[in-house]
C-alpha positions in Angstrom: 0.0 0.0 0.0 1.5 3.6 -0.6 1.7 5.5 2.1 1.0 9.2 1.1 3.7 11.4 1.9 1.7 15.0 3.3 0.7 13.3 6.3 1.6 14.8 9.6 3.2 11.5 12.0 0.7 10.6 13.8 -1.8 10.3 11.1 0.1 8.1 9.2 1.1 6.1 12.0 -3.1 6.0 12.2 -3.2 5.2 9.1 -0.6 2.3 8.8 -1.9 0.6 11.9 -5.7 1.2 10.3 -4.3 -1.1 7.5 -2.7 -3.6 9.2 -5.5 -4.5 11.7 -7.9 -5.0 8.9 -5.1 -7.4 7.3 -5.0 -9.4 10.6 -9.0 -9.3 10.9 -8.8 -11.0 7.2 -6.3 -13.2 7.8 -8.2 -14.3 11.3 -11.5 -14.6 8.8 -9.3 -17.2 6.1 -7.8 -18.9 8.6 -11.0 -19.6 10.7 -12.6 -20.7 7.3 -10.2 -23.1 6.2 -10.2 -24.4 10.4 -13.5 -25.2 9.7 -13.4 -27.1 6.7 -10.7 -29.4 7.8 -12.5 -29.8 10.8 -15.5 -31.3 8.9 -12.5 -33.1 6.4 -11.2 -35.1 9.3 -14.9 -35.7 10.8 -16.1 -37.2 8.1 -12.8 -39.4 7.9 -13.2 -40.8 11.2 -17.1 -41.1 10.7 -16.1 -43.4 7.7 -13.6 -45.2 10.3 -16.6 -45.7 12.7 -18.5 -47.7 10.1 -21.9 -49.3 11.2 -22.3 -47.9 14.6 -25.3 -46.4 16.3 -25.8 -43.0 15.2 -25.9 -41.6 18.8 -22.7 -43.8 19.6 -21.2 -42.6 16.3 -21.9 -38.8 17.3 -20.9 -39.5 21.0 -17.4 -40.4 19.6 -17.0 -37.8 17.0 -17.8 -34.7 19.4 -15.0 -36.7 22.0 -12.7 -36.6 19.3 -12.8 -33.0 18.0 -12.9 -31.9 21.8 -9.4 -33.7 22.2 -8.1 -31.8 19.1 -9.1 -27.9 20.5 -12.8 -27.3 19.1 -15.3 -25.8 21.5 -18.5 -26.7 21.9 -20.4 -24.8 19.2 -18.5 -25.7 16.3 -18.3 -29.6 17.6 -22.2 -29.6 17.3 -22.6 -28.2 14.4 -20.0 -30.2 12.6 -21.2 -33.3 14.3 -24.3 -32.6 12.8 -23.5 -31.6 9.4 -21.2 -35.2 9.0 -23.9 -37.2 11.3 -26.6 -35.5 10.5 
């Protein structure tokens, strides 16, 4: 981005650190996105590995196992349900 030049300093120090919280915001965004999606990626792996079980067994297991790997309780759920149904 080009910084322009006529700014007094603390304006464009404003302006700089402006920019570079929306970049973090974004990046939080893309990262959380793509979080998600292997989250449902390695749900519906295991799910596969579970084979034949009772649904509420089956479900029982998966929300154990993404709690284990750091998901909280909102996401587990819905992903559990998305993969489960």
């Amino acid at each position: 981005m080009p910084l322009p030049r006529n700014l007094p300093g603390l304006a464009l120090c404003a302006l700089v650190l402006a920019a570079l919280a929306f970049e973090s915001a974004r990046a939080g965004r893309l990262l959380g996105a793509n979080r998600r999606l292997r989250a449902v990626e390695i749900t519906s792996l295991r799910a596969a590995q579970l084979g034949n079980l009772p649904r509420a067994a089956k479900r029982r297991r998966l929300l154990a196992y993404l709690a284990r790997r750091g998901f909280t309780g909102s996401e587990i759920g819905a992903i559990v349900k998305q993969v489960v149904g």
